[in-house]
mmCIF file of the N, C-alpha and C atoms, coordinates in Angstrom:
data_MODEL
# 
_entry.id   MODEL 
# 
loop_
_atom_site.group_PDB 
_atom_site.id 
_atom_site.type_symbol 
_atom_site.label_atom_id 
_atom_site.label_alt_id 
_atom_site.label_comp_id 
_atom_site.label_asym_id 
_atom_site.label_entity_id 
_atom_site.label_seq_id 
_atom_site.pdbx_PDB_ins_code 
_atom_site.Cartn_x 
_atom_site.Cartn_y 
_atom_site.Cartn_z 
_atom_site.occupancy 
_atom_site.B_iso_or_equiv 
_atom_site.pdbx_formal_charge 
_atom_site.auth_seq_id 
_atom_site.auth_comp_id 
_atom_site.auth_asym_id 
_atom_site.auth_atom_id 
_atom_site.pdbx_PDB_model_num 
ATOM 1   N N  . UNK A 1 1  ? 109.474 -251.321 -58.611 1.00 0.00 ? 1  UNK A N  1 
ATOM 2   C CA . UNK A 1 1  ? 109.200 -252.653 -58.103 1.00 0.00 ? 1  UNK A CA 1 
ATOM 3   C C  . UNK A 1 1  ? 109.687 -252.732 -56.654 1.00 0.00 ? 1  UNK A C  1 
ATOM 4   N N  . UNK A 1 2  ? 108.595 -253.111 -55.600 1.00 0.00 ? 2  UNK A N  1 
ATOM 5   C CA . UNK A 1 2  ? 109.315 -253.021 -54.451 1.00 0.00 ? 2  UNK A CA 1 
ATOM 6   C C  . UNK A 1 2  ? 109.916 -254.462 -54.360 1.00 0.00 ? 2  UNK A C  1 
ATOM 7   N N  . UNK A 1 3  ? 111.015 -253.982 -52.945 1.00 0.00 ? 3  UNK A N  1 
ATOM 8   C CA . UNK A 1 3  ? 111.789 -255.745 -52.788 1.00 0.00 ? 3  UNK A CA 1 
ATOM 9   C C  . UNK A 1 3  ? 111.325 -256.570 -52.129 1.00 0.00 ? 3  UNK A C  1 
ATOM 10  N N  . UNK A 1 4  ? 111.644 -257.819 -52.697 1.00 0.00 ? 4  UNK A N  1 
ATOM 11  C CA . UNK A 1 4  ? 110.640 -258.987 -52.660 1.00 0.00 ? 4  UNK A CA 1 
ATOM 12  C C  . UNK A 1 4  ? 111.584 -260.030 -51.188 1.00 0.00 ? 4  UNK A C  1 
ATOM 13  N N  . UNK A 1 5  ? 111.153 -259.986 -50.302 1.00 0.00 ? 5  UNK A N  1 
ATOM 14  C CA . UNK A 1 5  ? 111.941 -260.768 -49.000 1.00 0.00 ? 5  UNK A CA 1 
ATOM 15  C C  . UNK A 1 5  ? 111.938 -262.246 -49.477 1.00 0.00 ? 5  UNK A C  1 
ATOM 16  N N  . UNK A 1 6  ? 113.287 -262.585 -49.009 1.00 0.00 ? 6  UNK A N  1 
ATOM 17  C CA . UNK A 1 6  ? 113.113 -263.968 -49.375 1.00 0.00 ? 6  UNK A CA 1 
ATOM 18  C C  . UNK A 1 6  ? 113.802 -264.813 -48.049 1.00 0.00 ? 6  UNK A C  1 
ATOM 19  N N  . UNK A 1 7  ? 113.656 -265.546 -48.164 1.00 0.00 ? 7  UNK A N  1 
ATOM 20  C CA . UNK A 1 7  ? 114.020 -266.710 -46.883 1.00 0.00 ? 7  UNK A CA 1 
ATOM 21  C C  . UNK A 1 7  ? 112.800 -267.881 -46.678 1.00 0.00 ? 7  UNK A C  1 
ATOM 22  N N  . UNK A 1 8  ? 113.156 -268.763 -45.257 1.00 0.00 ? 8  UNK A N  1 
ATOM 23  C CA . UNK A 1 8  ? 112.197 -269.705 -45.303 1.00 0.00 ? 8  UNK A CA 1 
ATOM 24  C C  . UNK A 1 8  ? 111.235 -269.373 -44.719 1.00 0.00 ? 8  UNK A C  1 
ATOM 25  N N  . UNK A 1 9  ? 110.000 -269.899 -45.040 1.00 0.00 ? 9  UNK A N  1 
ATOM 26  C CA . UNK A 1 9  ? 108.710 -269.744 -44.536 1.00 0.00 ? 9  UNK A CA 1 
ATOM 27  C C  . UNK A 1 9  ? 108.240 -270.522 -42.715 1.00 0.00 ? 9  UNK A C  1 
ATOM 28  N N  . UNK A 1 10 ? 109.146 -271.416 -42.783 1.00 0.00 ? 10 UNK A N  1 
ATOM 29  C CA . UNK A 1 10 ? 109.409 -272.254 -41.954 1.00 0.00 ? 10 UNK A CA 1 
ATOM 30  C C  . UNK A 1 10 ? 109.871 -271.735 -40.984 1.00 0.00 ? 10 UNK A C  1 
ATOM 31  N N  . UNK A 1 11 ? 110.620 -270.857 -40.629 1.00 0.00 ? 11 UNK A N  1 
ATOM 32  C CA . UNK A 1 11 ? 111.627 -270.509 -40.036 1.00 0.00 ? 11 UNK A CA 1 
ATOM 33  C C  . UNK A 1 11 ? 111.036 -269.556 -38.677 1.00 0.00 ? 11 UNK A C  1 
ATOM 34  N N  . UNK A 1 12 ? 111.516 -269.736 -37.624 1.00 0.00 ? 12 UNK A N  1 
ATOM 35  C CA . UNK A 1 12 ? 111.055 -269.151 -36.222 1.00 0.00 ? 12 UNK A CA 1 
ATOM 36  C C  . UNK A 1 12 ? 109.530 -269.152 -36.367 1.00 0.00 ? 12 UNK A C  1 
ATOM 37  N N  . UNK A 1 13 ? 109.121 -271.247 -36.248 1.00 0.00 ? 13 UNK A N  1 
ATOM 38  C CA . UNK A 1 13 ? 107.787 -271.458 -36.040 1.00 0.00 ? 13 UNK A CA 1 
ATOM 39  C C  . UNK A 1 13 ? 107.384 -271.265 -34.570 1.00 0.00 ? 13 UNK A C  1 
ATOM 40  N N  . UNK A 1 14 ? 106.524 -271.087 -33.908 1.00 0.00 ? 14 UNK A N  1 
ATOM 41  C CA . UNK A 1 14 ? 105.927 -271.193 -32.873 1.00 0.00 ? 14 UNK A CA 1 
ATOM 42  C C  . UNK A 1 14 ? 105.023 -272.704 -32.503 1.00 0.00 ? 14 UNK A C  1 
ATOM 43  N N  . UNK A 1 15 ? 105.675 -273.469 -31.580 1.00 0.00 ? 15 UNK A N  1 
ATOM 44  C CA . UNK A 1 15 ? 104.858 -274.841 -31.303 1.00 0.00 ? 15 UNK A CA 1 
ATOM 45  C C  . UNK A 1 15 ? 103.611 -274.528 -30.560 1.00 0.00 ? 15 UNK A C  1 
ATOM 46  N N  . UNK A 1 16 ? 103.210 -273.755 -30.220 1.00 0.00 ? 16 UNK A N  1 
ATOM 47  C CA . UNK A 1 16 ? 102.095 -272.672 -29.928 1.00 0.00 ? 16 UNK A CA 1 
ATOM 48  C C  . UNK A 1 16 ? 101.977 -271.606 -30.132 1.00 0.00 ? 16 UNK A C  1 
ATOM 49  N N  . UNK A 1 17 ? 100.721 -270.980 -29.923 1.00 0.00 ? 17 UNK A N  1 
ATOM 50  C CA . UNK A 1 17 ? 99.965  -269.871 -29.998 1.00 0.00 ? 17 UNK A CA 1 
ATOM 51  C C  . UNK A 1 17 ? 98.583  -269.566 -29.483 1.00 0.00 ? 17 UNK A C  1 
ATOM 52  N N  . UNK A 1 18 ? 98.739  -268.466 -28.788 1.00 0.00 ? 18 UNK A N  1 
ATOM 53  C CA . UNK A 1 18 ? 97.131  -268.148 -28.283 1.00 0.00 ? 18 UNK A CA 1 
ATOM 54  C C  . UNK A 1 18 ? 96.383  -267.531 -29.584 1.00 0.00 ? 18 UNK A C  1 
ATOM 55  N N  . UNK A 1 19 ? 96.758  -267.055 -30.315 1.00 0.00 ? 19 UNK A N  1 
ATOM 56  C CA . UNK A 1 19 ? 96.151  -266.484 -31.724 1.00 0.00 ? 19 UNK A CA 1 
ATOM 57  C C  . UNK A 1 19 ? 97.184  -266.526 -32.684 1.00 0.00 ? 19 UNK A C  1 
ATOM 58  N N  . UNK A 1 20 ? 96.806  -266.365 -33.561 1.00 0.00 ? 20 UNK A N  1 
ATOM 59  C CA . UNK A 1 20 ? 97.293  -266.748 -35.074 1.00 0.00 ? 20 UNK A CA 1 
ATOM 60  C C  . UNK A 1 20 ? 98.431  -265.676 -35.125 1.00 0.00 ? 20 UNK A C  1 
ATOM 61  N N  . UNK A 1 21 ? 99.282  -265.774 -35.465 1.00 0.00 ? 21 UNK A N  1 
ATOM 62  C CA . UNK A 1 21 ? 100.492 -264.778 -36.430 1.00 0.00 ? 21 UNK A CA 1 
ATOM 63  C C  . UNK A 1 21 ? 100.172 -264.485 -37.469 1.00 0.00 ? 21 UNK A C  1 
ATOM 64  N N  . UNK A 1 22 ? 99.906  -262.945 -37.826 1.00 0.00 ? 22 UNK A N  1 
ATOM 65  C CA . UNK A 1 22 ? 99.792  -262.481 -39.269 1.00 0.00 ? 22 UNK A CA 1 
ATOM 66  C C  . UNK A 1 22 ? 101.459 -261.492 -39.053 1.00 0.00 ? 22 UNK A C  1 
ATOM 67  N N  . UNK A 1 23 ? 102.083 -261.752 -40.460 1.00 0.00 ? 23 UNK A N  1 
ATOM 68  C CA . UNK A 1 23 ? 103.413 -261.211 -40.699 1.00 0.00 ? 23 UNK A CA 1 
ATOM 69  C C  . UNK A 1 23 ? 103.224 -260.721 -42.152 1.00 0.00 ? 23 UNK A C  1 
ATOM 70  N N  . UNK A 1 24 ? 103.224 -259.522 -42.086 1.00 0.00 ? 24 UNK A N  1 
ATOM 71  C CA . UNK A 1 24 ? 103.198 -258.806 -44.046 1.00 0.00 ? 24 UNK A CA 1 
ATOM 72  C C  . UNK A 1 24 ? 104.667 -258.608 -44.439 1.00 0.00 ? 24 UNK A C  1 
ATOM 73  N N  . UNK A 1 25 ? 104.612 -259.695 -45.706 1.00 0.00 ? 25 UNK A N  1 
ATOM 74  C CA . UNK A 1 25 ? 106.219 -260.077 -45.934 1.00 0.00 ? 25 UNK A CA 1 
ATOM 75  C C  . UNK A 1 25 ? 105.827 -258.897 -47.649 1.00 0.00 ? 25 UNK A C  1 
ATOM 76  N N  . UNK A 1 26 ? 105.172 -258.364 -47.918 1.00 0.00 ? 26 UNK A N  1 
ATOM 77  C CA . UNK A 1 26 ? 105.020 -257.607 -49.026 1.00 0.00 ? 26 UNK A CA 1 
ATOM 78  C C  . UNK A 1 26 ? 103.897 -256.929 -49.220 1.00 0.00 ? 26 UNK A C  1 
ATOM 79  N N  . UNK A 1 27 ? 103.850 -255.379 -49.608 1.00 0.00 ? 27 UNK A N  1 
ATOM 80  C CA . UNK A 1 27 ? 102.476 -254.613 -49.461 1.00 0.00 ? 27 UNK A CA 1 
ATOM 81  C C  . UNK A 1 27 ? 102.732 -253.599 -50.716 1.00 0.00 ? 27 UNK A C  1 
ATOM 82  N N  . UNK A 1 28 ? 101.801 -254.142 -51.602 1.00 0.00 ? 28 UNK A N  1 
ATOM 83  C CA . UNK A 1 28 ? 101.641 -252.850 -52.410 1.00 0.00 ? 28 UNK A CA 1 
ATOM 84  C C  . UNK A 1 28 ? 100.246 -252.015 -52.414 1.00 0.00 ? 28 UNK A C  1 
ATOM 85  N N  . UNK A 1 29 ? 99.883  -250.928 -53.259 1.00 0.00 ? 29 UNK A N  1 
ATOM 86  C CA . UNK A 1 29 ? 98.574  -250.852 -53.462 1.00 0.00 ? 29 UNK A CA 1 
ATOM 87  C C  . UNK A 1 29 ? 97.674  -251.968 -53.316 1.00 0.00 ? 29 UNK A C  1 
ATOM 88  N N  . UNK A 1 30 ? 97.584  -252.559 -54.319 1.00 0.00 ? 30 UNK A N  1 
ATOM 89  C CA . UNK A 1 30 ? 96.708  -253.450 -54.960 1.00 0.00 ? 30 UNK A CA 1 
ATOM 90  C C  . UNK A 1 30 ? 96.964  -255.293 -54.477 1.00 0.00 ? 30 UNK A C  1 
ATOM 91  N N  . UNK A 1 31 ? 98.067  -255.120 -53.283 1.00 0.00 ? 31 UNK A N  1 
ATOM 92  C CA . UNK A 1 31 ? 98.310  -256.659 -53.134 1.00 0.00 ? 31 UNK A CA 1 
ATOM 93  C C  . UNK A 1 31 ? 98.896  -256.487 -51.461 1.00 0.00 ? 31 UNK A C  1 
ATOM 94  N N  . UNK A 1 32 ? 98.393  -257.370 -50.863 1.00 0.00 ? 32 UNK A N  1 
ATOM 95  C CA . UNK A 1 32 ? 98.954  -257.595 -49.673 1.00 0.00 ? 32 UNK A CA 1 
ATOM 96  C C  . UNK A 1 32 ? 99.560  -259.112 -49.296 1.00 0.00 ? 32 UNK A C  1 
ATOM 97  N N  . UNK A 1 33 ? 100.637 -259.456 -49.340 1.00 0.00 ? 33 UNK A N  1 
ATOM 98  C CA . UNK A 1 33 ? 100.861 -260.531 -48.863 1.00 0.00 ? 33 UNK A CA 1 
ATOM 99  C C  . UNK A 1 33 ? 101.730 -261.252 -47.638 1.00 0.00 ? 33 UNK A C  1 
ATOM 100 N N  . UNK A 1 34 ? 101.371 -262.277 -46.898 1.00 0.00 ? 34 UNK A N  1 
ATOM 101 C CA . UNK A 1 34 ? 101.220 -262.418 -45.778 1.00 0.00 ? 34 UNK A CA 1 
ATOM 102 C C  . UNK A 1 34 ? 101.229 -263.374 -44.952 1.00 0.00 ? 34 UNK A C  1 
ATOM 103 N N  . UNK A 1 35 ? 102.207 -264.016 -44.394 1.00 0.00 ? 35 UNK A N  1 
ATOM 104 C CA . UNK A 1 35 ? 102.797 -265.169 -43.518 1.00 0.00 ? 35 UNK A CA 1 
ATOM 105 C C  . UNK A 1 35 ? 101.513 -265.456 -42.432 1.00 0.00 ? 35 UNK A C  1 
ATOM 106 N N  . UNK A 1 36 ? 100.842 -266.132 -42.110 1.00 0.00 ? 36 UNK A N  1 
ATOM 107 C CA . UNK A 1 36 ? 99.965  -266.503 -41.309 1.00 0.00 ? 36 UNK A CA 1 
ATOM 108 C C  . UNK A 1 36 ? 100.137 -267.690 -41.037 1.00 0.00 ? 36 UNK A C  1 
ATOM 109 N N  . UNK A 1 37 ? 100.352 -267.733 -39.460 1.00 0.00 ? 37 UNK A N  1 
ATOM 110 C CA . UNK A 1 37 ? 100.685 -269.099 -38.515 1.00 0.00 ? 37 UNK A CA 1 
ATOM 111 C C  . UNK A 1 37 ? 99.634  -269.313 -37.523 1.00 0.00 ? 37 UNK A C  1 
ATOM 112 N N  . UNK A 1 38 ? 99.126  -269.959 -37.870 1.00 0.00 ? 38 UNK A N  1 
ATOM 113 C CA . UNK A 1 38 ? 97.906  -270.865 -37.356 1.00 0.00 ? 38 UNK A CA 1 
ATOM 114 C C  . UNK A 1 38 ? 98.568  -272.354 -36.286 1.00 0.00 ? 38 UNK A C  1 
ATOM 115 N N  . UNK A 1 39 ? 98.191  -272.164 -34.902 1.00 0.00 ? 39 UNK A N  1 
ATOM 116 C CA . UNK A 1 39 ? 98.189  -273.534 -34.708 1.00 0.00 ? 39 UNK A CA 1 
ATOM 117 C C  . UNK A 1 39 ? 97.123  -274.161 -34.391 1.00 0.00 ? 39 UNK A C  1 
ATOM 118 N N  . UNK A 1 40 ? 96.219  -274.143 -34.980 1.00 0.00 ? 40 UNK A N  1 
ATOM 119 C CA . UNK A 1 40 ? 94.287  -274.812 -34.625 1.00 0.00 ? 40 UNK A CA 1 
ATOM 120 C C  . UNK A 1 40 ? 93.652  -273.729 -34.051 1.00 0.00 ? 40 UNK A C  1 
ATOM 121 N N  . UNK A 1 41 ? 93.749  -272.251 -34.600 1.00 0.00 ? 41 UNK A N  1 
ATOM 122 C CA . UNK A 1 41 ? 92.598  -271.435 -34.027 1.00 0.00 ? 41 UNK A CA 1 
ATOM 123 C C  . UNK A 1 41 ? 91.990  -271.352 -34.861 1.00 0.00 ? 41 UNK A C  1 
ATOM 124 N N  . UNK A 1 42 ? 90.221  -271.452 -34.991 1.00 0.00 ? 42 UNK A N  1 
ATOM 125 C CA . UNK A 1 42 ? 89.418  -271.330 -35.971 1.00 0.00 ? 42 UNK A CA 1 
ATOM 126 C C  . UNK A 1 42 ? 88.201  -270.341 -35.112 1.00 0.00 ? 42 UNK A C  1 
ATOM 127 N N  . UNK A 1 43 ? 87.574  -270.183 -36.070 1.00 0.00 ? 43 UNK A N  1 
ATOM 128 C CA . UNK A 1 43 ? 86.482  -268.922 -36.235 1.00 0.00 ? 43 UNK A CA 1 
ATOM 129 C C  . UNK A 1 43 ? 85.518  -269.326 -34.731 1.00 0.00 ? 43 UNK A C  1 
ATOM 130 N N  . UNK A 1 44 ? 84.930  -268.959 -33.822 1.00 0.00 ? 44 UNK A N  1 
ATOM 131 C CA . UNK A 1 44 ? 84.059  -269.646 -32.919 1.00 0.00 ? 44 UNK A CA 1 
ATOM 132 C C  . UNK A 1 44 ? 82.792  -270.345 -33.536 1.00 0.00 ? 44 UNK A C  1 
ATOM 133 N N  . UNK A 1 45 ? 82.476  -271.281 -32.808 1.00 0.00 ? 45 UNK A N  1 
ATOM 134 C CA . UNK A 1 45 ? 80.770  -272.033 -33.452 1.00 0.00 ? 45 UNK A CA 1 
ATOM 135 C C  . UNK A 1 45 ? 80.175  -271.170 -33.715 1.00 0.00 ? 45 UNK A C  1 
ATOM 136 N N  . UNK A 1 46 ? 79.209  -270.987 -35.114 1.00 0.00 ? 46 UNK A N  1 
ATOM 137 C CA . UNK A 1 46 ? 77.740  -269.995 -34.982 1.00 0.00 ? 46 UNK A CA 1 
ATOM 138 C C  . UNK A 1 46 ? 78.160  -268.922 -35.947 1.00 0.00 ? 46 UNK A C  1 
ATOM 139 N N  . UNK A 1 47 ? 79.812  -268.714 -35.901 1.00 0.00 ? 47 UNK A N  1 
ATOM 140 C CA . UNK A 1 47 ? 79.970  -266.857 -36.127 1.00 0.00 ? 47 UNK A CA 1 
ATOM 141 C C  . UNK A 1 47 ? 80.309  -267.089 -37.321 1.00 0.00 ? 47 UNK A C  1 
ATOM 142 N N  . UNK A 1 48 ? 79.826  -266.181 -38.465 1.00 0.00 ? 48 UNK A N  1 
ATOM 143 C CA . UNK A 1 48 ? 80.452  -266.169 -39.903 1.00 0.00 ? 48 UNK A CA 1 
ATOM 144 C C  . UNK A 1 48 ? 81.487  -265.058 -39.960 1.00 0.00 ? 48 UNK A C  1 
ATOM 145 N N  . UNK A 1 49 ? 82.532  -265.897 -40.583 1.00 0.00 ? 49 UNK A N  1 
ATOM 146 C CA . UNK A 1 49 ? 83.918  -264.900 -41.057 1.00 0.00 ? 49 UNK A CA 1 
ATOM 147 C C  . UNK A 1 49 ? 83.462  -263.845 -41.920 1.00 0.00 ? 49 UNK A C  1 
ATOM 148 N N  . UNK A 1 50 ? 83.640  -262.576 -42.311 1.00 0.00 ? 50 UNK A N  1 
ATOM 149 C CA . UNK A 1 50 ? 83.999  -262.048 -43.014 1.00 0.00 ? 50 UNK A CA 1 
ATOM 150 C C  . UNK A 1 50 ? 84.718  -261.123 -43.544 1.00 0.00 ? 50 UNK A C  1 
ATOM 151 N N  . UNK A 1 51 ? 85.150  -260.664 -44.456 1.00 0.00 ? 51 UNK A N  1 
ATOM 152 C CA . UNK A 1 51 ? 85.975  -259.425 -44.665 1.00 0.00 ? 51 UNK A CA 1 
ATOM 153 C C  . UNK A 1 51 ? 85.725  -258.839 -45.678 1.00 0.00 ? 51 UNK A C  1 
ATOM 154 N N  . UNK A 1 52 ? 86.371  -257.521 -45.903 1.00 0.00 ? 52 UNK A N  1 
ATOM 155 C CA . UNK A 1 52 ? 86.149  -256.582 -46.863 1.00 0.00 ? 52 UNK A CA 1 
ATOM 156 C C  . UNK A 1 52 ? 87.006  -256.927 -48.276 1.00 0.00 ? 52 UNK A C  1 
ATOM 157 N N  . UNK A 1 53 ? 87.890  -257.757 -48.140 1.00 0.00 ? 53 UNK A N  1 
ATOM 158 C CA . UNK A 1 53 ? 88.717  -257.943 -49.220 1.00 0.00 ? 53 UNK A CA 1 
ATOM 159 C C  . UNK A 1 53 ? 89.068  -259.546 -49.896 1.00 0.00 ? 53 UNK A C  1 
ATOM 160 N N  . UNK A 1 54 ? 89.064  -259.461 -51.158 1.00 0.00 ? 54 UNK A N  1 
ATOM 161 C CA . UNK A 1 54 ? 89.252  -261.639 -51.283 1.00 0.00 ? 54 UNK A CA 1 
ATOM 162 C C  . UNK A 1 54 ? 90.440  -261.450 -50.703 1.00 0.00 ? 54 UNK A C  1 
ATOM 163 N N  . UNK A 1 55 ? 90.625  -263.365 -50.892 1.00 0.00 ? 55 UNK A N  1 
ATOM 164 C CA . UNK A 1 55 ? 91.996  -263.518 -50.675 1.00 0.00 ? 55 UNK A CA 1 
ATOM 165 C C  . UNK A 1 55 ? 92.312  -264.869 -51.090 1.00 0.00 ? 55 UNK A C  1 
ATOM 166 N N  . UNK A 1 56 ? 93.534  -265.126 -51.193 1.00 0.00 ? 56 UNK A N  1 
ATOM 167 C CA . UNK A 1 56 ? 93.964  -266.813 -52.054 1.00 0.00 ? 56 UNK A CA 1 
ATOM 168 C C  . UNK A 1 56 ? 94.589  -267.232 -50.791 1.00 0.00 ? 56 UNK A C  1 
ATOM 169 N N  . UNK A 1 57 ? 94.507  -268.650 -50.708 1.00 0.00 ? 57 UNK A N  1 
ATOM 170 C CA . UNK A 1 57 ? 95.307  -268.719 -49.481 1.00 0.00 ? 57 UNK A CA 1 
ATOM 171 C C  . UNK A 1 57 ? 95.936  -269.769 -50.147 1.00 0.00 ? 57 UNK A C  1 
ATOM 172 N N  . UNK A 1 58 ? 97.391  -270.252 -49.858 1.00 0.00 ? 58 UNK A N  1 
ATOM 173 C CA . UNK A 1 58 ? 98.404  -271.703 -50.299 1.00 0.00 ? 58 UNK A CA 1 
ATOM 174 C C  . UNK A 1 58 ? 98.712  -271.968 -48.307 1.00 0.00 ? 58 UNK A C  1 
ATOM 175 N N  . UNK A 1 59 ? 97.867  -273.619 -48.481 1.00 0.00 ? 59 UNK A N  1 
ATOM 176 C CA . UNK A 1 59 ? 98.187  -274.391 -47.190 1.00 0.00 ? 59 UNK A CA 1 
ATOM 177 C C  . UNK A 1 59 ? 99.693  -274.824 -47.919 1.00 0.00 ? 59 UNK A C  1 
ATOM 178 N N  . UNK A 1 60 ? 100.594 -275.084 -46.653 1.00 0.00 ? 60 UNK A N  1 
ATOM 179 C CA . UNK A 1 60 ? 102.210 -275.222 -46.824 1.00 0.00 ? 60 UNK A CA 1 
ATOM 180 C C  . UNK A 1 60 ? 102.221 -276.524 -45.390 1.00 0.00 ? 60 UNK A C  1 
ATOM 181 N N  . UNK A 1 61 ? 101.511 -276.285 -44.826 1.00 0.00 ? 61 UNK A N  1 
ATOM 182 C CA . UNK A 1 61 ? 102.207 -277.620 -44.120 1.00 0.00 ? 61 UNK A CA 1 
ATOM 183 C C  . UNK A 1 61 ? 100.634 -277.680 -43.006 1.00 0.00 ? 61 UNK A C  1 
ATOM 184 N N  . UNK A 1 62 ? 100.176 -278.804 -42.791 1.00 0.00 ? 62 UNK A N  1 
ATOM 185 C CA . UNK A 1 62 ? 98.827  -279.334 -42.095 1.00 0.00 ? 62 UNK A CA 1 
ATOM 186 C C  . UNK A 1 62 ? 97.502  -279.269 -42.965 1.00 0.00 ? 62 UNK A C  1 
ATOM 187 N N  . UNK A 1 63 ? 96.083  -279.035 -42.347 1.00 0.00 ? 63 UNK A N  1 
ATOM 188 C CA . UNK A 1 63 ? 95.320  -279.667 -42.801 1.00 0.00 ? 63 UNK A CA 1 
ATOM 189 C C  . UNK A 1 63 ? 94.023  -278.302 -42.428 1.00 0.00 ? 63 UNK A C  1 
ATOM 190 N N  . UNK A 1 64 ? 93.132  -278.536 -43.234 1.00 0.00 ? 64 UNK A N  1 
ATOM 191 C CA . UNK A 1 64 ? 92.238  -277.157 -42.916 1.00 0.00 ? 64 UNK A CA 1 
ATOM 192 C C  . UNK A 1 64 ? 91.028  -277.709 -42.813 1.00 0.00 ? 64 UNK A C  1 
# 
């Protein structure tokens, strides 16, 4: 079982950003999981997101 980090999620927010923060707080084979700090960057007009892998996302604080 690998070790599981714990602390706040909250913690050394950024009141900006030119692009999003991705932080991998746990990686196994089969699971990646992953701190992402967004302050209003979204996808450009027109362009569809996609990726190779699902994913679940839990909003923790604002609005999507």
């Amino acid at each position: 079982m690998p070790d599981i980090p714990t602390g706040n999620l909250f913690h050394d927010l950024p009141a900006r950003l030119t692009d999003e923060r991705f932080e991998t707080l746990l990686a196994t084979p089969g699971l990646k999981l992953e701190r992402i700090v967004s302050t209003g960057q979204t996808t450009p007009e027109g362009q569809w997101y996609d990726q190779d892998r699902d994913e679940w996302v839990v909003l923790l604080r604002g609005g999507a």
